[in-house]
VMD Tcl script that draws the C-alpha trace (Angstrom):
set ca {
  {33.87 -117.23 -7.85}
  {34.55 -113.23 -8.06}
  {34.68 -112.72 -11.64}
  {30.91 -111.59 -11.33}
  {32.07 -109.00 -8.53}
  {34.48 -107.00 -11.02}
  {31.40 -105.62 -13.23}
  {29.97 -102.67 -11.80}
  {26.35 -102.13 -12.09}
  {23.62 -99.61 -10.22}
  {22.39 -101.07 -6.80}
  {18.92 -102.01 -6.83}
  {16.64 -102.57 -3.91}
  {17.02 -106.61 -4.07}
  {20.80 -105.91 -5.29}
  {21.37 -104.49 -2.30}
  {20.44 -107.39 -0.19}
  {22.65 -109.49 -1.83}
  {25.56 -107.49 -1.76}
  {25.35 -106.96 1.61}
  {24.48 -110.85 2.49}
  {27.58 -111.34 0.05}
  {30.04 -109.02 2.43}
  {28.11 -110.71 5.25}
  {28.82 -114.29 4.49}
  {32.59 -113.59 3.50}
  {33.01 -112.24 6.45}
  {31.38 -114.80 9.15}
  {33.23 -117.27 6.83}
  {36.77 -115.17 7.82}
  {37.72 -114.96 3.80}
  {39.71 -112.20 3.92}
  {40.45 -111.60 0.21}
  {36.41 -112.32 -0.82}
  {36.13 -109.18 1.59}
  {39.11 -107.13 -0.09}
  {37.61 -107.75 -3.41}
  {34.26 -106.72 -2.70}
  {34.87 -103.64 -0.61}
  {37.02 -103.21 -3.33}
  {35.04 -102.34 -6.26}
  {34.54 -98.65 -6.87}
  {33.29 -96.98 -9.93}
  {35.74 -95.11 -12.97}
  {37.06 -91.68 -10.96}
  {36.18 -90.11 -14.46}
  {33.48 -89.19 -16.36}
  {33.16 -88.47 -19.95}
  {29.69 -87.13 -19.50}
  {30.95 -84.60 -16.87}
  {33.53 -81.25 -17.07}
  {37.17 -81.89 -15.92}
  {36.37 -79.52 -13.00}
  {33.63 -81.86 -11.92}
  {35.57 -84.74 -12.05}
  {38.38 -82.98 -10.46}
  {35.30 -82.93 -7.52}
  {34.00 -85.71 -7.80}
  {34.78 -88.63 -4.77}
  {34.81 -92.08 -6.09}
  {32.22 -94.07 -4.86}
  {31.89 -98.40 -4.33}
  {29.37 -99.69 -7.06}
  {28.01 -101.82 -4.49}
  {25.63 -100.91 -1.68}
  {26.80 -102.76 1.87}
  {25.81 -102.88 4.64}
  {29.76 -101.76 6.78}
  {28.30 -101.32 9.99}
  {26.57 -104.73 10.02}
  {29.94 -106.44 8.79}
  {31.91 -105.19 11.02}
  {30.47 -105.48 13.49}
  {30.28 -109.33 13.22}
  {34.09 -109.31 12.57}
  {34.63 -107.91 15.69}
  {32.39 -110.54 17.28}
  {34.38 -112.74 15.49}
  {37.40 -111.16 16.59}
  {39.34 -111.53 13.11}
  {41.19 -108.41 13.64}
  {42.18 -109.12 10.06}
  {38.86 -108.88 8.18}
  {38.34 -105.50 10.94}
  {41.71 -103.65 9.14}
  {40.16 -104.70 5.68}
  {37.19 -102.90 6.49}
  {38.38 -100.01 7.94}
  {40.48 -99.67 4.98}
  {38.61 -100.25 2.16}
  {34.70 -99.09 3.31}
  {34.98 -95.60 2.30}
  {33.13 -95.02 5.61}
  {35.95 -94.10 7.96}
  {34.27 -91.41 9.40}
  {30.82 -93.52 10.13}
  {33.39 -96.31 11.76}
  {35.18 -94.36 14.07}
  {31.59 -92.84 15.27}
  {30.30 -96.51 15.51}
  {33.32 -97.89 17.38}
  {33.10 -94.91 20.05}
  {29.09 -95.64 20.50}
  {30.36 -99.34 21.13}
  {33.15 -98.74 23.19}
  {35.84 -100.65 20.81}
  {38.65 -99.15 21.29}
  {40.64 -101.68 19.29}
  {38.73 -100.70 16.52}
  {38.87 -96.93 16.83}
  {42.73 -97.52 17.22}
  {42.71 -99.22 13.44}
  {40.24 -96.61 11.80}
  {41.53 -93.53 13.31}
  {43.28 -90.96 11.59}
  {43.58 -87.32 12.54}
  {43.34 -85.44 9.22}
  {41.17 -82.54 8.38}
  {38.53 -84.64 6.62}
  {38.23 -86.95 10.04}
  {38.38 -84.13 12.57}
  {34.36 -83.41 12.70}
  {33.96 -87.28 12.64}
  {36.44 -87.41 15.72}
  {35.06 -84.86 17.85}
  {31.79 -86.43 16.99}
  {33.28 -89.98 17.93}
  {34.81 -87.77 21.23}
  {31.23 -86.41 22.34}
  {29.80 -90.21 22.14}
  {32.13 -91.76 24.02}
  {31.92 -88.75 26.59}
  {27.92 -89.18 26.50}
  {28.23 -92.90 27.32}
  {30.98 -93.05 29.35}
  {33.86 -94.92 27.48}
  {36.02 -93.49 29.50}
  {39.19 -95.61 27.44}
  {38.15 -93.98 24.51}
  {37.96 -90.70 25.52}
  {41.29 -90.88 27.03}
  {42.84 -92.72 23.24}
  {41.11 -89.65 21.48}
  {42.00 -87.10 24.29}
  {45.90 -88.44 24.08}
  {46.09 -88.57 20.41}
  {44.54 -85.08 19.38}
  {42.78 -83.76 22.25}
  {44.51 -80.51 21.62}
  {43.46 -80.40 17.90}
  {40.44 -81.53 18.61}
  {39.62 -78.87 20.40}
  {40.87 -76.18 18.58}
  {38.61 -77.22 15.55}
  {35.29 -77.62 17.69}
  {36.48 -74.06 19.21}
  {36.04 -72.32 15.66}
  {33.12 -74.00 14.87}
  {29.64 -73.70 15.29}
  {27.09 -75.99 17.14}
  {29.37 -78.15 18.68}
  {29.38 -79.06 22.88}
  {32.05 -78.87 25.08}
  {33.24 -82.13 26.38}
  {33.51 -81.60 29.70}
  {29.94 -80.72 30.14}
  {28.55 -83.60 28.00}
  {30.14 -85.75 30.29}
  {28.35 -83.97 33.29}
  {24.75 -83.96 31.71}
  {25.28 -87.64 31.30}
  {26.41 -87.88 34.97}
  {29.80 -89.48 34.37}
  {31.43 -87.94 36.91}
  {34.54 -89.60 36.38}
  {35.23 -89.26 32.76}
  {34.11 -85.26 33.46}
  {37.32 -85.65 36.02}
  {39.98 -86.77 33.53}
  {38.82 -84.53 30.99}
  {39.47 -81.17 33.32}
  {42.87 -82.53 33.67}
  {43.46 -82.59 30.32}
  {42.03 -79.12 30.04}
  {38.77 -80.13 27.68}
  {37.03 -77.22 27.89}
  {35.61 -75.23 24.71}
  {34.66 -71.92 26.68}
  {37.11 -69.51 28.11}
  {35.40 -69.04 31.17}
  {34.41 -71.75 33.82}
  {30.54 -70.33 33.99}
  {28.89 -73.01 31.54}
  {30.49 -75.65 33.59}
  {29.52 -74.26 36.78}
  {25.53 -73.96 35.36}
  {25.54 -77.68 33.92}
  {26.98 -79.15 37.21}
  {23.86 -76.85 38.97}
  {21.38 -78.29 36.34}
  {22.72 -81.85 36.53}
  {24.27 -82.45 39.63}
  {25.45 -84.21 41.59}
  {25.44 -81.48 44.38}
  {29.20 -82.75 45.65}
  {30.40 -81.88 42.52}
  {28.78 -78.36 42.18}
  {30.18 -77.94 45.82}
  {33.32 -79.04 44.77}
  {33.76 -75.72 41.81}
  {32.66 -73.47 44.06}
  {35.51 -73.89 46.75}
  {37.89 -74.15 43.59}
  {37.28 -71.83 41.45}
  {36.54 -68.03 41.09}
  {33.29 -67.53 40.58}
  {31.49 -63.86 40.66}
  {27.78 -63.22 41.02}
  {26.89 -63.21 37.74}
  {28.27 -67.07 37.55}
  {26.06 -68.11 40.88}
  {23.01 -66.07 39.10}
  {23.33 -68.05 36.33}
  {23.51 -71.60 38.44}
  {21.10 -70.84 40.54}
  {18.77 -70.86 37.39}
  {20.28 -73.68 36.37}
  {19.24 -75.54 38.89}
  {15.49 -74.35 38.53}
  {15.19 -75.23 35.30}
  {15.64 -78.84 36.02}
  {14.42 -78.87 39.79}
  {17.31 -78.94 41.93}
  {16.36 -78.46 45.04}
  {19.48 -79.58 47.00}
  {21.64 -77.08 44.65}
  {19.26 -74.43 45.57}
  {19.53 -74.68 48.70}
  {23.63 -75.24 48.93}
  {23.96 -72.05 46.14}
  {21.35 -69.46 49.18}
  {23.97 -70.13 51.46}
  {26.98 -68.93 49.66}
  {25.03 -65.81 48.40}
  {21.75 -63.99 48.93}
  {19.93 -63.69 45.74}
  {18.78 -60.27 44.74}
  {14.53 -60.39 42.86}
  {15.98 -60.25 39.53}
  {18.08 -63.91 40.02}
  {15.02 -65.28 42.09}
  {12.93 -64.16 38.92}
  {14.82 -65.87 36.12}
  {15.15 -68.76 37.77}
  {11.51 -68.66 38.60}
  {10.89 -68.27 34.60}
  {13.43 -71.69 33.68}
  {11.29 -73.60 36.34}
  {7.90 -72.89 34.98}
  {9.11 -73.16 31.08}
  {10.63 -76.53 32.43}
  {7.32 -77.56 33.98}
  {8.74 -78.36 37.51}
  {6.01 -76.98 39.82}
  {8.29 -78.18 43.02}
  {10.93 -75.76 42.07}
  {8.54 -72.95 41.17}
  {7.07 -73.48 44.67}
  {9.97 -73.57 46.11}
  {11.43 -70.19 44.83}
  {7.62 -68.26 45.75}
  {8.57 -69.86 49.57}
  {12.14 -67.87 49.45}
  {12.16 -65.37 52.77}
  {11.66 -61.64 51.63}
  {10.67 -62.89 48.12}
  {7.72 -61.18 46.90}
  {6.94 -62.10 43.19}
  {6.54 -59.28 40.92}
  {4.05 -58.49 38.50}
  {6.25 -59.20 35.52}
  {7.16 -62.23 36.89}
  {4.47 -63.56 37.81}
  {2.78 -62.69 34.19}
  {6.42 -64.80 32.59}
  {5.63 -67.57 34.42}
  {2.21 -67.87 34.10}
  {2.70 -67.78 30.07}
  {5.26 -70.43 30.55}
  {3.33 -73.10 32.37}
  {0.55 -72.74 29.91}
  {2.88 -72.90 27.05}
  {4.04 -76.35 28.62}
  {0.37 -77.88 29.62}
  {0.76 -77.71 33.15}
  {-2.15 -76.88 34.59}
  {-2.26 -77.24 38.11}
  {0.92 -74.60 37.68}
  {-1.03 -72.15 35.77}
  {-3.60 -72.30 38.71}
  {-0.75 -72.31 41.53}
  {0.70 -69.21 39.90}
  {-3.12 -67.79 38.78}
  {-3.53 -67.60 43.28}
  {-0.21 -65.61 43.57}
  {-1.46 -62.40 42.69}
  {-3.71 -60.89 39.63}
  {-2.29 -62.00 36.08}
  {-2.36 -59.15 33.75}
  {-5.35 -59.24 31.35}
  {-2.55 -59.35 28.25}
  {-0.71 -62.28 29.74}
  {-3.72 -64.20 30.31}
  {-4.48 -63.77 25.79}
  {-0.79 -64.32 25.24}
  {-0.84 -67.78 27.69}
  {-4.59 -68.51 25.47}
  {-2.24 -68.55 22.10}
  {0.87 -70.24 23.96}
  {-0.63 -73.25 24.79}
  {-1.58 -73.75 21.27}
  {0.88 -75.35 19.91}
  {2.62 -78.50 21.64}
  {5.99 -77.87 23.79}
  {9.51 -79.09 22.92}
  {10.38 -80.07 25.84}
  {8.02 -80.56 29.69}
  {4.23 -81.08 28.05}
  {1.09 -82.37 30.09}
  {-1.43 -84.75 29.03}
  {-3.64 -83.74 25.77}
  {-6.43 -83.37 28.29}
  {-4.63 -81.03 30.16}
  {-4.08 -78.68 27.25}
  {-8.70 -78.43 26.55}
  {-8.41 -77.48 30.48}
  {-5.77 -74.97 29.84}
  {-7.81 -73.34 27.69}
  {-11.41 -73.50 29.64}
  {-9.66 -72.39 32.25}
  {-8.28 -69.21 30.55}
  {-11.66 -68.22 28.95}
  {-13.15 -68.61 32.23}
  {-11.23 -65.25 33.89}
  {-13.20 -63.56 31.37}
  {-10.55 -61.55 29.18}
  {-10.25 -63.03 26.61}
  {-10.16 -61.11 23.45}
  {-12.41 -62.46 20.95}
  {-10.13 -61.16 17.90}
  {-7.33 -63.91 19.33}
  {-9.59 -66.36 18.72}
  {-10.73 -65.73 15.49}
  {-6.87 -64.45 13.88}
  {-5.48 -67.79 15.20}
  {-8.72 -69.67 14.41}
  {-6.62 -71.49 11.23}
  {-3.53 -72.37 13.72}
  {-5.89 -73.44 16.34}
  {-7.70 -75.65 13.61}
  {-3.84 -76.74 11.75}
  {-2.47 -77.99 15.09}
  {-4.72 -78.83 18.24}
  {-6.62 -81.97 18.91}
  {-10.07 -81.83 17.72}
  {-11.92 -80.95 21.64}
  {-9.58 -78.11 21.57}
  {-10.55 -76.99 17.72}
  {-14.52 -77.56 19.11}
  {-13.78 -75.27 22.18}
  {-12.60 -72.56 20.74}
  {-15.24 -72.66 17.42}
  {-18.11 -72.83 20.07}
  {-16.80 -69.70 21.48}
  {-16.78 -67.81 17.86}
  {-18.92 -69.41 16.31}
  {-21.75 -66.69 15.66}
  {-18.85 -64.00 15.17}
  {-16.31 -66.04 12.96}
  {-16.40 -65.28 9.07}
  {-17.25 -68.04 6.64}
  {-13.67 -67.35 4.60}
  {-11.72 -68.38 7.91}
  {-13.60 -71.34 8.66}
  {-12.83 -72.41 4.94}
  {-9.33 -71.39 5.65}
  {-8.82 -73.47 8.59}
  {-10.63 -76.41 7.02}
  {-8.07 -76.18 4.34}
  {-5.12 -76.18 6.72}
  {-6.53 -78.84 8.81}
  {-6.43 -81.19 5.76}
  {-2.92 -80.73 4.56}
  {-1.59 -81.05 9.06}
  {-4.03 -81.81 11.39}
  {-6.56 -85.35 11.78}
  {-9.39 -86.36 10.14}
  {-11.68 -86.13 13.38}
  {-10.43 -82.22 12.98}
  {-11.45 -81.59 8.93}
  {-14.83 -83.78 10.17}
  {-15.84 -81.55 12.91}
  {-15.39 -78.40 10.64}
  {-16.90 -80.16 7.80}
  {-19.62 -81.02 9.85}
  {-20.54 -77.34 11.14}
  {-22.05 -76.60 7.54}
  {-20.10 -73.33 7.10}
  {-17.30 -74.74 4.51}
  {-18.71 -74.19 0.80}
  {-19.86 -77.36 -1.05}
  {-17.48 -77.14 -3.99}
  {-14.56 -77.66 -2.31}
  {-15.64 -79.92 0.00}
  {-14.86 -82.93 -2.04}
  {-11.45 -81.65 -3.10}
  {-9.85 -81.21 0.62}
  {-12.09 -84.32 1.87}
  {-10.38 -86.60 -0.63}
  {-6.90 -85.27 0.43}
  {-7.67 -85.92 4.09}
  {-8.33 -89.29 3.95}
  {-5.62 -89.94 1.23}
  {-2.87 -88.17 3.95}
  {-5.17 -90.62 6.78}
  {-4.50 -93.83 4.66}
  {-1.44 -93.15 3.45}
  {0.49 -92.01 6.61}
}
mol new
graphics top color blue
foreach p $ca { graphics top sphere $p radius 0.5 }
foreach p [lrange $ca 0 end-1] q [lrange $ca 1 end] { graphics top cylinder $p $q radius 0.2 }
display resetview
């Protein structure tokens, strides 16, 4: 029944499906060696057509595309432990497995895959993190107890990588965040990041609870109490004025995370602070912020707290071009963004026509007609062109219509970047 299994050939699309209904069926069928013998098929280490230092490179590789993930996880709904130690063994995918088992919570199958060597350590902290995130709280203690230590010390010298401790309090599991401080989880030497995610994240009990235990200087409560803006904590705001009285400069910053974070309530809320008088810098932050983010009836809260400068106002016109990464209004909002900013009358006409081709690459098509009808007697025919070129290649087909339609673009290459937009409006 195998014999055809020991010839290996390349994995085509319909291969593919077969080989992994093949690993599929041996394993709902519990036939342990069928399972062996497939996983087991990996191509010749060596290759005549390569140099002896590439081969001295070169990982072997199965000659059969499967589908590990899907397999094994049906042996462990199966609960053949058996076929689960095949796999483990013989997928080539350890690192994938021990990632899957922690975003599952099987322990029983972390305990098989794991293995704390220097290839596996990224794919354990990984495994560490996701467990952390979704509160496996088993898991994280197996990993924590195994190579905690270790895996710490790696994720320390490395780049991009968060600390445990406050994944598990942006994901508000509060209790795995507790038996990871015991075990002394933390990547940064000072307490400060831990102290600013419980501010941003809460619960307030628990950012009540660090600041009666631990040291913690101004600089740390400056940087919470921004914390907190940024994601509209009100409670922590309050509970962090009563242990100290902020200076303008701590009021200010946190007044710039709430308006890049969209949360009007919190912006509001810091303006109301006794003595607090918003300055003219920080007022013209702010106000760039909210229109960055498309929120609108913040740009016009902020607009009545004093005069924005005439250079903010041109810089907010160009920020809420493009779309936000993170708070973002309603595509309506972002047209009334930018009425609203022309109307205060100081608006530099140059803006409009530099950006004209980023306006036209990435804004919805009532924006792109707003701002043309605004330039249009001043704008050179080259631009327009321009823009129409770049709306083709990134931007919608009511966009390259509309500019099309204005009669400016020259006829010759009309039909080129036409064709192209509807190709990219078919195709994607």
């Amino acid at each position: 029944m195998l014999s055809s299994v020991s010839t290996c050939f390349p994995c085509r699309p319909k291969t593919r499906r077969r080989c992994s209904r093949a690993l599929v069926n041996a394993v709902g069928g519990g036939h342990l060696q069928t399972v062996k013998t497939l996983l087991g098929q990996w191509d010749d280490f060596f290759d005549g057509d390569r140099s002896a230092l590439e081969n001295a490179f070169t990982v072997p590789k199965p000659c059969y595309k499967f589908d590990i993930l899907k397999a094994l996880e049906l042996a462990v709904k199966n609960k053949n432990a058996e076929v689960v130690r095949v796999i483990c063994d013989e997928s080539g995918v350890r690192g994938e497995i021990m990632k899957w088992a922690a975003e599952h919570g099987y322990l029983d199958v972390l305990q098989v895959v794991y293995r704390f060597e220097e290839d596996f350590v990224e794919d354990l902290y990984r495994a560490m993190i996701i467990a952390v995130e979704r509160g496996f709280l088993e898991i994280v203690k197996f990993l924590t107890t195994e190579c905690g230590e270790g895996l710490i010390a790696f994720a320390a010298d490395e780049f991009g990588f968060c600390c445990p401790v406050i994944s598990a309090i942006e994901h508000g599991n509060i209790e795995v965040m507790e038996y990871l401080e015991t075990q002394n989880m933390f990547l940064d030497e000072t307490f400060v990041p831990v102290f600013c995610a419980a501010a941003a994240h809460g619960p307030l009990d628990v950012v009540r609870t660090f600041y009666e235990r631990e040291e913690l200087d101004d600089t740390a409560l400056d940087g919470a109490f921004a914390s907190a803006a940024g994601k509209s904590q009100l409670e922590i705001l309050t509970y962090l004025q009563t242990k100290r009285k902020f200076d303008h400069v701590a009021i200010n910053e946190a007044l710039n995370a709430a308006a890049n974070n969209g949360h009007l309530d919190a912006v509001k809320y810091l303006c109301g602070i006794e003595d607090y008088e918003i300055s003219a810098a920080a007022l013209d932050a702010a106000f760039e912020c909210a229109a960055e983010v498309w929120h609108l009836e913040m740009v016009k809260f902020l607009d009545g707290k004093g005069k924005v400068s005439r250079a903010s106002v041109n810089t907010a016109f160009v920020n809420a071009m493009n779309e936000p990464n993170c708070y973002r209004g309603e595509i309506d909002d972002q047209l009334e963004i930018f009425k609203f900013l022309y109307s205060k009358g100081c608006i530099y006409t140059d803006i409009i026509q530099d950006d004209f081709v980023d306006f036209a690459r990435s804004c919805h098509v009532d924006v792109v007609e707003f701002v043309y009808s605004k330039i249009s007697t001043s704008i050179s025919c080259k631009m327009v062109e321009k823009a129409f070129k770049k709306a083709t290649c990134e931007n919608s087909t009511e966009v390259v219509k509309f500019l099309y339609g204005t009669g400016v673009v020259s006829p010759k290459p009309n039909f080129y970047w036409t064709k192209l937009a509807l190709l990219e409006f078919y195709c994607f």
